[in-house]
C-alpha positions in Angstrom: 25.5 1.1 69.1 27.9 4.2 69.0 27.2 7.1 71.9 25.2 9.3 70.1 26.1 13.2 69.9 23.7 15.8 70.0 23.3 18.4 67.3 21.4 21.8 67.2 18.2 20.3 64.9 16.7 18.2 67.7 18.3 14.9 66.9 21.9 13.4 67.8 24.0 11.2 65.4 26.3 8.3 65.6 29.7 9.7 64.7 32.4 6.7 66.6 34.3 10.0 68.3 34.8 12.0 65.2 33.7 15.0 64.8 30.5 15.8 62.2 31.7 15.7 57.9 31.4 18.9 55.8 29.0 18.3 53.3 31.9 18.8 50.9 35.5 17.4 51.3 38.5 19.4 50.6 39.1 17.5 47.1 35.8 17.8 46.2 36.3 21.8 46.6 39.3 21.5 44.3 37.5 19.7 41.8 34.4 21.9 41.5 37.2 25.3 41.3 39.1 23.5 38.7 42.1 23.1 41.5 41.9 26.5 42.7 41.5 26.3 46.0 42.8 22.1 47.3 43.3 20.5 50.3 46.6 22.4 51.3 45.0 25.6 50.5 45.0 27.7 53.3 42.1 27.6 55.6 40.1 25.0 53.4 39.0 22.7 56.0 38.1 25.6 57.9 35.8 27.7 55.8 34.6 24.5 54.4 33.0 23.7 58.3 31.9 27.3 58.8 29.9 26.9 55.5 28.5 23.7 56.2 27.2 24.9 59.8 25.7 28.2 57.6 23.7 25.9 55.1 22.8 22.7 58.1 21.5 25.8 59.8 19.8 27.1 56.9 18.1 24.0 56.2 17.2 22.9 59.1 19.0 19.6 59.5 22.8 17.7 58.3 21.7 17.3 55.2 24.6 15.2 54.1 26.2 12.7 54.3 23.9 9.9 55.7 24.8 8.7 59.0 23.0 7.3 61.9 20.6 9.4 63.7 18.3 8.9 67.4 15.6 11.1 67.1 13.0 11.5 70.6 9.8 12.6 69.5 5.8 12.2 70.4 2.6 12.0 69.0 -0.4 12.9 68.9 -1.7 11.2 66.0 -0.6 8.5 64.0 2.2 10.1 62.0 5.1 11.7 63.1 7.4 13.8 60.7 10.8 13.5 61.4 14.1 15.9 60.9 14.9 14.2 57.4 14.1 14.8 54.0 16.1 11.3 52.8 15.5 8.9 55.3 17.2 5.5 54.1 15.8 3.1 56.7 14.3 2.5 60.0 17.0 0.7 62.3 14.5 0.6 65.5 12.0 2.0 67.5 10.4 2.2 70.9 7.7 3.8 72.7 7.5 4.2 76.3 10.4 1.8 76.9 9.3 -1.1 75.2 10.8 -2.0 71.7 8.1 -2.5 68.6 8.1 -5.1 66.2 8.7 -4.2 62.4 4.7 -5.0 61.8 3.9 -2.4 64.8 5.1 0.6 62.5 5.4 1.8 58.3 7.7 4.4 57.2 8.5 6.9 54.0 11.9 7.8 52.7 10.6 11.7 53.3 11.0 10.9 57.5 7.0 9.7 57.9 6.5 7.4 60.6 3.0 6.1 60.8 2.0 3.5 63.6 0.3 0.8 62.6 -3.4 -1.1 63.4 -4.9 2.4 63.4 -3.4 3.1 66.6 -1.8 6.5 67.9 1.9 7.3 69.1 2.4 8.4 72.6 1.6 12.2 74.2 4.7 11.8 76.7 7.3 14.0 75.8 10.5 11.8 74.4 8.1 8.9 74.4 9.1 7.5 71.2 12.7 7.0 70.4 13.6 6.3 66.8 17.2 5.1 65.4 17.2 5.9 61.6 19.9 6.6 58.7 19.4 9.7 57.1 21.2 11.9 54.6 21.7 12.7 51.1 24.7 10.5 49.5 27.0 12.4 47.8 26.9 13.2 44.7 23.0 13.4 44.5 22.9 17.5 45.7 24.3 19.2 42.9 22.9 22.4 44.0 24.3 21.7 47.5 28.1 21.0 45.9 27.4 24.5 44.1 26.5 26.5 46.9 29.1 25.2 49.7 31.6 25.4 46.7 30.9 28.9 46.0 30.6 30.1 49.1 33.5 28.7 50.5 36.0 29.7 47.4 34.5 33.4 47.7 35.5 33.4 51.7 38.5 31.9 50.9 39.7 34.3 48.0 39.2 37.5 49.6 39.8 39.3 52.8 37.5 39.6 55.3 36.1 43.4 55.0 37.3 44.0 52.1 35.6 44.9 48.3 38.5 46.0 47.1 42.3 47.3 47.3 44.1 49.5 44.9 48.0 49.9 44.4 49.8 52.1 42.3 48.1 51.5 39.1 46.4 48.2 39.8 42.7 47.2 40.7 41.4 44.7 42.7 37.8 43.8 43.3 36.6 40.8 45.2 33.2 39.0 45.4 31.2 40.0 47.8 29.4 37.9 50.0 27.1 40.4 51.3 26.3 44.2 49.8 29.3 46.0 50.0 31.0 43.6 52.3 33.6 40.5 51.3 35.3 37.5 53.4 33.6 35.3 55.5 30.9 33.1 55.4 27.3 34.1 54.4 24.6 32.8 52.5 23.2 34.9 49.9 19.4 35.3 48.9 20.3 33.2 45.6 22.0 31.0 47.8 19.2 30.5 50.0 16.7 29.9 46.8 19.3 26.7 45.7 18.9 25.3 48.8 15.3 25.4 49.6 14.8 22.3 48.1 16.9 20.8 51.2 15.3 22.4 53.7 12.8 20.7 56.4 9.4 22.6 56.1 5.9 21.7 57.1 5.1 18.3 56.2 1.9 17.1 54.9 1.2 13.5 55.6 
């Protein structure tokens, strides 16, 4: 087992010393601008990390790609929701120290964990420990690709602060990624509305 890091959603990841993916990759930027902005375009990899913290943030969780996750949580009750809306298997569990069997627990791609034989998970705080994959693979979030594409060619193309220049005879307007402002990285309301479909909310069990 890899030393898990931690992350801001409550939940650390297996990462073997590297540090955390964009949801996008620097070719995959180039292919959704038509070759724009690639991999040797200037400050790429950068705005391509700022983005991805903006939407994780935004959503609640990494999102993508699927990697290993340790999760402690607690009951009460039977089910406990956890920080994933894809969650591709169970690798292990254990509740006040002691492992459980596969029979002594079910479990729902949406992150449910239900304890089995009608029984409840623990009250103490960290008591259960869960190692799970989660993640979206790629290529199944086209309205992820979209958003992180978009946002990241916009910071990329125009200069922080500024809508527009003028010289001479020639006129320059840039998108903006907020009213009246253009550069950097923020998420817009439309943005936001692609997304929601990716981010954690109440669950209903």
């Amino acid at each position: 087992m890899d030393e898990a890091t931690p992350t801001p959603w409550g939940y650390s990841v297996e990462l073997g010393g590297e540090p955390m993916p964009p949801l996008i990759t620097p070719e995959r930027l180039s292919e959704l601008t038509g070759g724009r902005f690639g991999p040797s375009a200037k400050g790429a990899s950068a705005a391509l990390d700022a983005v991805s913290a903006a939407v994780r943030a935004a959503c609640g969780w990494h999102v993508s790609p699927p990697l290993v996750c340790v999760e402690r949580t607690q009951g009460p009750g039977r089910v406990i929701a956890l920080k994933t809306l894809m969650m591709g298997g169970v690798l292990s569990v254990e509740e006040d120290g002691q492992k459980l069997a596969d029979g002594d627990f079910e479990w729902m791609e949406r992150g449910l964990l239900r304890r089995a034989c009608f029984r409840e998970w623990t009250r103490r705080w960290g008591g259960v420990a869960v190692r799970y994959e989660s993640g979206i693979p790629a290529g199944m979030a086209g309205a992820l690709d979209a958003v992180c594409s978009q946002v990241a060619a916009n910071a990329l193309a125009a200069p922080a602060g500024v809508s527009s220049e003028q010289s001479g005879g020639v006129s320059i307007s840039y998108n903006q990624t907020a009213q009246g402002v253009s550069g950097g990285i923020r998420l817009l309301d439309s943005d936001l509305a692609m997304l929601s479909p990716y981010m954690l909310g109440d669950v209903v069990s």
